[in-house]
C-alpha positions as CSV (number, residue, x, y, z in Angstrom):
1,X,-14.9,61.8,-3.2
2,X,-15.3,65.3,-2.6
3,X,-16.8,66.4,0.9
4,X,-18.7,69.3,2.6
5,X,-17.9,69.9,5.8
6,X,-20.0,71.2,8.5
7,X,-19.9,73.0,11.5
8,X,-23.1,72.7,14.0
9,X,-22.9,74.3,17.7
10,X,-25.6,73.7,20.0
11,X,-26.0,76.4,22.8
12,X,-28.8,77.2,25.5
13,X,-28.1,81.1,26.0
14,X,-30.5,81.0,28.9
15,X,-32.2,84.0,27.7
16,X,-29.0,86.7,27.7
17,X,-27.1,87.9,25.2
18,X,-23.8,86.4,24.3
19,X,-20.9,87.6,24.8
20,X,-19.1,88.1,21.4
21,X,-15.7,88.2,21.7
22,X,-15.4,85.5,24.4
23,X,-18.0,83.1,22.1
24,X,-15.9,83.6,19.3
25,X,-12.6,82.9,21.1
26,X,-14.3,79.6,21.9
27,X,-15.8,78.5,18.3
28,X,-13.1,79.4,16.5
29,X,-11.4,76.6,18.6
30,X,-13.4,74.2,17.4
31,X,-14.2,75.4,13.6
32,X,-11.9,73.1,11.4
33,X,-8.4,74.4,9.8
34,X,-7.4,76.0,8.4
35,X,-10.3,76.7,5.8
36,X,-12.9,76.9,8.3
37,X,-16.8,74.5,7.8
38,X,-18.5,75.2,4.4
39,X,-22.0,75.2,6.2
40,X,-21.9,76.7,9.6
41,X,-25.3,76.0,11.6
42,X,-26.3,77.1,15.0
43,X,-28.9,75.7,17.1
44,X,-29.9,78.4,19.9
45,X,-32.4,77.5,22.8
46,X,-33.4,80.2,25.7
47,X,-32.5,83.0,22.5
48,X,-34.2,85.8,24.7
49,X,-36.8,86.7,27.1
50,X,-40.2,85.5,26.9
51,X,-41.6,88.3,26.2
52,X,-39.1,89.5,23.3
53,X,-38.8,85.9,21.7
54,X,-43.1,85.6,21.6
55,X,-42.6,89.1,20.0
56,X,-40.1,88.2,17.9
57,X,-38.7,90.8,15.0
58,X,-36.9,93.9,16.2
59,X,-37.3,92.4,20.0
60,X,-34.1,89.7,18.6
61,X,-32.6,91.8,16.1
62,X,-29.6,92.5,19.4
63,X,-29.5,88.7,20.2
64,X,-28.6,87.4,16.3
65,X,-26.7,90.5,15.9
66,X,-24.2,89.7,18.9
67,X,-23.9,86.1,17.2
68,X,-23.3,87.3,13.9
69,X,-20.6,89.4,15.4
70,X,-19.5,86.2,16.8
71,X,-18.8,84.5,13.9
72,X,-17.5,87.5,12.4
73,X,-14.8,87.6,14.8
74,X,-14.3,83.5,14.8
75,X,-13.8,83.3,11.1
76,X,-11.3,86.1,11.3
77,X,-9.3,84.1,13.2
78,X,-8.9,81.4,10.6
79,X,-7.5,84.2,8.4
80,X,-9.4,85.1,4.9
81,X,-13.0,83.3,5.7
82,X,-16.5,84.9,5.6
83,X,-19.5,83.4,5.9
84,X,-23.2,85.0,5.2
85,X,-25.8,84.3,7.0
86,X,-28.9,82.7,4.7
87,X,-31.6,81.7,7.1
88,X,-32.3,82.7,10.6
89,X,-35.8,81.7,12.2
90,X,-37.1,81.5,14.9
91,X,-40.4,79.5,16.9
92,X,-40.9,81.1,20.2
93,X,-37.5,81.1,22.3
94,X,-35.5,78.3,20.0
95,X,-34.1,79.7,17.0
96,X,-31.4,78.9,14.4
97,X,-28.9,80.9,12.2
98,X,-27.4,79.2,9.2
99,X,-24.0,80.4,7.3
100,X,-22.4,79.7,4.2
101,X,-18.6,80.6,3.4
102,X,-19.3,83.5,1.0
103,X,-18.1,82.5,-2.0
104,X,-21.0,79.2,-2.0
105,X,-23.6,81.2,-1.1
106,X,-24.4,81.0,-4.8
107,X,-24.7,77.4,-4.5
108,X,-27.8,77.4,-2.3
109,X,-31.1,76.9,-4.5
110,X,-33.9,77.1,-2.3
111,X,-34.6,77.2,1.6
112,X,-37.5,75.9,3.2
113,X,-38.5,76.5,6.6
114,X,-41.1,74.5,9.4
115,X,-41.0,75.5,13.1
116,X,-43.7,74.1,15.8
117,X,-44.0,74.5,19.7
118,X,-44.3,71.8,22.1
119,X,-45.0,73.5,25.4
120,X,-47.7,74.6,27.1
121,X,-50.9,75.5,24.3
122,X,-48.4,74.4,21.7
123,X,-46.6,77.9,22.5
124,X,-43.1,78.0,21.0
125,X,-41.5,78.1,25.3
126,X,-40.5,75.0,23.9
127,X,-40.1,73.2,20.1
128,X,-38.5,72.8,17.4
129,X,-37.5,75.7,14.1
130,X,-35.9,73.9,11.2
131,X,-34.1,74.7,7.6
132,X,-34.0,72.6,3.8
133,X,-31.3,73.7,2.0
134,X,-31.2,72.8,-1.9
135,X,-27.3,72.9,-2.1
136,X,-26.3,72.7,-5.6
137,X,-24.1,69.8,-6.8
138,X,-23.5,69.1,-10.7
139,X,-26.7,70.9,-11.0
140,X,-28.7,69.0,-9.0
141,X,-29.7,69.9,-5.1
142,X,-28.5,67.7,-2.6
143,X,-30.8,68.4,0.4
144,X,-29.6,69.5,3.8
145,X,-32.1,69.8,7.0
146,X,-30.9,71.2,10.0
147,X,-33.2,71.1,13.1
148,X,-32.9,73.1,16.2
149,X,-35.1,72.0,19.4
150,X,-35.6,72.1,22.9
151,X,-38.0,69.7,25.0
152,X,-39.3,69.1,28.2
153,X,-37.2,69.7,31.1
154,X,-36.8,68.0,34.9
155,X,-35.9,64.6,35.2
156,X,-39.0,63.0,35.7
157,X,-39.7,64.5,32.5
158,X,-38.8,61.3,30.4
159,X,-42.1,60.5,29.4
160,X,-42.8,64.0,28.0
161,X,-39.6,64.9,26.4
162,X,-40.3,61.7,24.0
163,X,-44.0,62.7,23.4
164,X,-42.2,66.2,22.6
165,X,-40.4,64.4,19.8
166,X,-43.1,62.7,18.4
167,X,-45.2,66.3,18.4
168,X,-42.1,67.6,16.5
169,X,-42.1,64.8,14.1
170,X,-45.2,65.4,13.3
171,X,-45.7,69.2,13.4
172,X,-42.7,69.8,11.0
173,X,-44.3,70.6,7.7
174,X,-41.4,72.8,5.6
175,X,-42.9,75.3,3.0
176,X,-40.5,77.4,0.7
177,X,-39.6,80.8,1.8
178,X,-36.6,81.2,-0.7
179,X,-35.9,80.3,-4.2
180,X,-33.1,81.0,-6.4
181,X,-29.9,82.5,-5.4
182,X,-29.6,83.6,-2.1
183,X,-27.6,87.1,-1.8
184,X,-24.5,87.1,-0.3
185,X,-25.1,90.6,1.6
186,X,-28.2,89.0,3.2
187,X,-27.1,89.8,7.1
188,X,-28.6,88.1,10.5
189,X,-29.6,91.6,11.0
190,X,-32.6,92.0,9.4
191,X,-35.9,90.7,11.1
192,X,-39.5,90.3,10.0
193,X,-42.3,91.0,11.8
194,X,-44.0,87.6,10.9
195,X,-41.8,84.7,12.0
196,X,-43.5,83.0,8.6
197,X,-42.1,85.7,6.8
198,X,-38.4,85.6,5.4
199,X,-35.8,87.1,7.3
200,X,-33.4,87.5,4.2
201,X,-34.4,88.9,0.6
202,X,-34.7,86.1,-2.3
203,X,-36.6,85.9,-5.4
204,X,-39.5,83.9,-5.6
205,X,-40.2,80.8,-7.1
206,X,-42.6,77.3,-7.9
207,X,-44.4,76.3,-5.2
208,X,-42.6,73.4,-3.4
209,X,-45.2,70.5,-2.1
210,X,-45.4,70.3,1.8
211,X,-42.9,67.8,3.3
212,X,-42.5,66.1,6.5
213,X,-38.7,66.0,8.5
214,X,-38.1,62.8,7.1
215,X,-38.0,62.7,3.2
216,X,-36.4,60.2,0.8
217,X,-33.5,62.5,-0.4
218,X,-32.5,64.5,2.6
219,X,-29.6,64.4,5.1
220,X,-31.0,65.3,8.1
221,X,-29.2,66.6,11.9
222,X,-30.4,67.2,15.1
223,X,-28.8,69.7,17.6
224,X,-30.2,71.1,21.1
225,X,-30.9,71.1,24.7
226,X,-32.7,67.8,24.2
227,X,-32.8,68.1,28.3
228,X,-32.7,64.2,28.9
229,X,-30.9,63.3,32.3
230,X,-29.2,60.9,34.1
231,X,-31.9,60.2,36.4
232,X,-35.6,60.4,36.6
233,X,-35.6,61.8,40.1
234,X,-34.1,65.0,42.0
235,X,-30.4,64.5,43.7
236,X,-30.7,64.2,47.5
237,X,-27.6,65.6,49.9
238,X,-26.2,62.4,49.5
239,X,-26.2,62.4,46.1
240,X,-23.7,65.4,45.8
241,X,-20.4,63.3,46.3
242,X,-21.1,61.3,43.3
243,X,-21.4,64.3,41.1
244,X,-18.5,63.9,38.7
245,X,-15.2,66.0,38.9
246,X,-11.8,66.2,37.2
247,X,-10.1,62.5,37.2
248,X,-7.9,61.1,34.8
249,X,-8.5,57.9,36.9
250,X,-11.3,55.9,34.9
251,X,-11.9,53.8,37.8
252,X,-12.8,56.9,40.2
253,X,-16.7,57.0,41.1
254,X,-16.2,60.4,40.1
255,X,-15.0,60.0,36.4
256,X,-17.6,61.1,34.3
257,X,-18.2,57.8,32.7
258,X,-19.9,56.6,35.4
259,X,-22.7,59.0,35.3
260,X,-23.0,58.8,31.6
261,X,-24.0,55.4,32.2
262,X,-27.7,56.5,33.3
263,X,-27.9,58.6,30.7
264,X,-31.9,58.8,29.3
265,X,-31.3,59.4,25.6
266,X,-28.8,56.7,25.2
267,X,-31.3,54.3,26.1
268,X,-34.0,55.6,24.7
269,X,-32.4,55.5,21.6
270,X,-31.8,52.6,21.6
271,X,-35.3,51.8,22.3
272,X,-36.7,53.7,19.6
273,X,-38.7,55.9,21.4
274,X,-37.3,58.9,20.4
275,X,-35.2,60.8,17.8
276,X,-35.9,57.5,15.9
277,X,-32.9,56.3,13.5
278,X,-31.0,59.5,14.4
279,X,-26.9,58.2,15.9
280,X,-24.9,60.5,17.9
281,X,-20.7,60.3,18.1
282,X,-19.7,59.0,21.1
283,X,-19.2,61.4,24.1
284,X,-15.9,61.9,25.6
285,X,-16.7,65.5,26.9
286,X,-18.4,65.8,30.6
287,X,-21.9,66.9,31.4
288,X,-23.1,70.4,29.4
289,X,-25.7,71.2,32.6
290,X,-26.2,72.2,35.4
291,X,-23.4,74.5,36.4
292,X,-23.4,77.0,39.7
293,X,-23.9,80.8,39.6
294,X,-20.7,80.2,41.4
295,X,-19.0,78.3,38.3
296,X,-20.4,81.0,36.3
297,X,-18.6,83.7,37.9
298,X,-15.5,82.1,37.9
299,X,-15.2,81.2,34.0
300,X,-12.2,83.4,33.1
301,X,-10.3,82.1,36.5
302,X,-11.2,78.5,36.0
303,X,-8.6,76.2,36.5
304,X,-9.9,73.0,35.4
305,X,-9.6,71.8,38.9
306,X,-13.4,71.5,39.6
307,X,-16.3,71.3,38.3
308,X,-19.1,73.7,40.5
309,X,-22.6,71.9,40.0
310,X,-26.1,73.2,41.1
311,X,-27.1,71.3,43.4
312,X,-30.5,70.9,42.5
313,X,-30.1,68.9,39.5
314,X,-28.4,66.2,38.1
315,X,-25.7,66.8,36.1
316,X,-26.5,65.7,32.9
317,X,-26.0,65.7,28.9
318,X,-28.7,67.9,28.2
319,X,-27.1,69.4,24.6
320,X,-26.9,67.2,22.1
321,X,-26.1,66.8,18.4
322,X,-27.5,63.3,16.5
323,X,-27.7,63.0,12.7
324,X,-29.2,60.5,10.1
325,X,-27.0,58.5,8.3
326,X,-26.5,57.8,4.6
327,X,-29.5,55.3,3.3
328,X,-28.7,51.8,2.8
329,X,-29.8,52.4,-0.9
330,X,-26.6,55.1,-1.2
331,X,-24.2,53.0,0.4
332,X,-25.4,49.9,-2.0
333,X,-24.5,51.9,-5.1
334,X,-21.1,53.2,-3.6
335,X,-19.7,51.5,-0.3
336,X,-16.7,53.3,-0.2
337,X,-18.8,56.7,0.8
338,X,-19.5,57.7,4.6
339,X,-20.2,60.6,6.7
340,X,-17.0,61.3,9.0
341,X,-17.2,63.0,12.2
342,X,-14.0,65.0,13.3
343,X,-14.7,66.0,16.4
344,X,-17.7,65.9,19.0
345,X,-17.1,68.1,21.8
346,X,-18.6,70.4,24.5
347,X,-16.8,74.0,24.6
348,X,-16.1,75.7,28.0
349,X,-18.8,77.1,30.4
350,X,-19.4,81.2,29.6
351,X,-20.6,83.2,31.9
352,X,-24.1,83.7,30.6
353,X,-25.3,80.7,30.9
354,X,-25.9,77.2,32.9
355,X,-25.0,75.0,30.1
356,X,-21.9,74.3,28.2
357,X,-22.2,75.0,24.0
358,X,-21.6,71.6,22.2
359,X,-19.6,71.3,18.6
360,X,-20.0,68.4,16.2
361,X,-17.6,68.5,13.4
362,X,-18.3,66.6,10.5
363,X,-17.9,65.9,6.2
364,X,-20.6,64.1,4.2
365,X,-20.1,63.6,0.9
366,X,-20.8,66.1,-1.6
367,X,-23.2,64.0,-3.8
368,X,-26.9,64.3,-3.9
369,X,-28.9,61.7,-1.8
370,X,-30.8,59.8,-5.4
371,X,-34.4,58.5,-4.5
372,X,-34.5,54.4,-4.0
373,X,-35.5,52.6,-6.7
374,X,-37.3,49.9,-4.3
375,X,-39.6,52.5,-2.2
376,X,-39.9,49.6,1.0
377,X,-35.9,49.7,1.3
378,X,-36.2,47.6,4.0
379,X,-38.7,50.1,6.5
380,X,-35.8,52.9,6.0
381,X,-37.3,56.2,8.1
382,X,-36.5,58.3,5.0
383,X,-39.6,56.4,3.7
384,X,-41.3,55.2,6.2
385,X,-41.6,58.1,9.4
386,X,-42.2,57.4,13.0
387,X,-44.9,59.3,12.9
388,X,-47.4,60.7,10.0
389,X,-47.5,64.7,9.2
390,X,-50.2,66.3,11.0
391,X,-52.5,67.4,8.6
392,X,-53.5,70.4,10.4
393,X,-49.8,71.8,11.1
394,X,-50.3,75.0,9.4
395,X,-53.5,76.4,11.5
396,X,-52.2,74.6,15.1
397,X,-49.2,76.4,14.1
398,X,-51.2,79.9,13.4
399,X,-52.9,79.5,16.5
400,X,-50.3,79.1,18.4
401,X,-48.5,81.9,17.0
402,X,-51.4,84.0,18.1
403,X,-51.3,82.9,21.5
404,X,-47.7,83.7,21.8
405,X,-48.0,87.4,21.0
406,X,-50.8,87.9,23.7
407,X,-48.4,86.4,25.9
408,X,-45.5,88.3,24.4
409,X,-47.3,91.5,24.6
410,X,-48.4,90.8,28.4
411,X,-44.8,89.8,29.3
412,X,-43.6,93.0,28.0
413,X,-45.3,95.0,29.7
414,X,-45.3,93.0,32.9
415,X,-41.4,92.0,33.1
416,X,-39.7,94.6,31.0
417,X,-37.9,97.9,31.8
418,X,-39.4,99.5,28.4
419,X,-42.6,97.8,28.3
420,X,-43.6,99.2,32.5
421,X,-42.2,102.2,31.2
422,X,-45.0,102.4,27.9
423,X,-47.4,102.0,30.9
424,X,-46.0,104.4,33.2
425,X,-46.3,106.9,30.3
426,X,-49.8,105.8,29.0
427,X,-50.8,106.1,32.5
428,X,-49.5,109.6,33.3
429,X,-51.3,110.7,30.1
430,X,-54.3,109.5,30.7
431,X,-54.3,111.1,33.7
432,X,-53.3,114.2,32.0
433,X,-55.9,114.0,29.9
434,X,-58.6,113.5,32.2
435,X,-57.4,116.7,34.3
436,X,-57.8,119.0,31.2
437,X,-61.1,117.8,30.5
438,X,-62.1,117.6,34.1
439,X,-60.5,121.6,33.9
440,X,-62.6,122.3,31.3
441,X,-66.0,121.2,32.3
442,X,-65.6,122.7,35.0
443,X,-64.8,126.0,33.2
């Protein structure tokens, strides 16, 4: 059966811009050959400042430009590939950019959007943006959602990375902000004002009803700095010589494996009490965080000889890439279909940031998702949620948004070259001011 494949990089820029050329070098390493992913999707945490990322608009306009360029340069380097960007958004500081190769863009129907904060006042410092995709198939839209999040962080933050999840779950409601064919010269370069507003042009269409992240006919993936750890307390001293380095030996206290054994979100998967019915590909790839201002500074002279850790944290598999697999009700009707990953892996440390990008690689088949004809099937989550919609998603959301450009506005001026500079100038002219008409009652 025929077979889209995707591409979805998870990467914490930890709030600096990327370098393009050296981002590039690295995806294009792990973008399939020699055709390159249909659907590209990148899930960005940290995408700025506070203050410009509250802002939003023109304030990221130089951050989703430098990963546009990115992919520019990546898909160049499979030979005659482009991609168009057809949805960026952002909630807050998480954002996510979604590409097509060129010549499908005229396969995508409609895009919906959701986005909701989870950290402090519901504020988008922490949350989740997502993207529904109609993708056309025999003319019928088979239904892609792509989520981009990042929870609570610390390691005795276990209890409130899962509540994160649920608040995500049920804060997601996706309303249509394109319908019909999306133009292929729509660029990540444009930016809206109103992070509810489209970023790229489209002609309207019906209204679409409100839907929840899990829905009946969609295929769903997860990508982020999910920020579970390996522990749920601090490293001491002593805890710094079991921090995993370079081994081929399996049985070394060292080897990464060992450490991956106290990893948070592998158990509370399998508890259920999070990211409920998502699966992830196993990992074979060594912790994405934390890595030294010193391991940082060295990326283009590493030698693979070391690992440099912070010392402060545990080393952990903070990004992380899950998906929902096909419904029991598809695989009924055809067992020989499957989603097959190709690849699962973390790409090298960059000198802008603490945490290493992770790449999952993977086809699903291009066939529509059909609706079950037994609507129990068996408590399936595409049914049957975790957790019910919050009915009043759209005004916390609104609120929230409102907070965040108070915030935004104070950070500016507060922590930014420009923004103490707009006060320096107001300042010196009201002062100005005041000595003319000081001058001229005097006078």
């Amino acid at each position: 059966m025929a077979a889209l494949a995707i591409q979805i990089v998870t990467f914490n820029c930890a709030r600096e811009l990327v370098q393009p050329e050296i981002f590039a070098r690295h995806l294009s390493n792990v973008l399939p050959k020699p055709q390159g992913p249909d659907i590209l999707f990148l899930s960005l945490q940290e995408l700025g400042p506070i203050a410009y990322a509250f802002l939003g608009g023109s304030f990221l306009v130089p951050y989703y430009q430098r990963l546009h360029h990115a992919v520019r340069i990546a898909a160049s380097m499979l030979g005659d590939v482009e991609y168009a960007n057809i949805i960026t958004r952002n909630v807050g500081m998480t954002a996510l950019m979604v590409f097509a190769r060129k010549e499908l863009v005229n396969q995508v129907e409609w895009i919906e959007t959701a986005g909701v904060g989870v950290g402090m006042h519901e504020m988008g410092n922490k949350g989740a943006v997502a993207a529904r995709i109609g993708y056309s198939v025999d003319s019928k839209a088979m239904e892609l959602t792509f989520v981009a999040a990042h929870l609570a962080p610390m390691e005795n933050g276990l209890d409130r990375r899962n509540e994160d999840w649920k608040n995500i779950v049920r804060g997601l409601g996706f309303s249509p902000v394109e319908q019909g064919v999306i133009a292929a010269r729509a660029r990540a370069t444009q930016a809206a004002t109103d992070e509810d507003r489209p970023l790229l042009p489209g002609s309207s269409g019906p209204t679409i009803p409100t839907s929840g992240l899990y829905t009946p006919t969609t295929h769903l993936f997860l990508a982020g700095d999910l920020n579970y750890r390996t522990s749920r307390v601090k490293p001491t001293p002593n805890d710094y010589a079991k921090y995993p380095q370079p081994t081929k030996n399996t049985a070394d206290p060292q080897y990464y494996t060992h450490l991956l054994q106290g990893d948070q979100l592998t158990y509370e998967l399998k508890a259920q009490s999070t990211c409920h019915g998502l699966q992830e590909a196993p990992i074979d790839f060594p912790p994405t965080y934390k890595y030294s201002d010193k391991a940082r500074a060295d990326t283009e002279a590493d030698d693979g000889l070391r690992w440099d850790w912070a010392n402060h944290r545990w080393p952990s598999w903070c990004d992380r890439i899950l998906y929902l697999d096909l419904p029991r009700w598809m695989k009924d009707e055809d067992p020989s279909i499957e989603i097959q990953v190709h690849g699962y892996s973390a790409l090298p440390l960059m000198s802008t940031s603490d945490h290493r990008p992770v790449a999952l690689s993977l086809t699903i088949p291009l066939k529509p998702i059909p609706p079950p004809d037994d609507e129990d099937a068996d408590g399936d989550l595409r049914l049957h949620p975790p957790f019910a919609i919050d009915p009043q998603w759209r005004q916390k959301r609104a609120t929230a948004r409102r907070k965040e450009i108070v915030v935004g506005l104070a950070a500016y001026f507060a922590l930014t070259w420009e923004g103490r500079g707009i006060l320096l100038a107001m300042l010196m002219g009201a002062l100005s001011a005041w000595a003319i008409v000081k001058s001229m009652i005097a006078t």
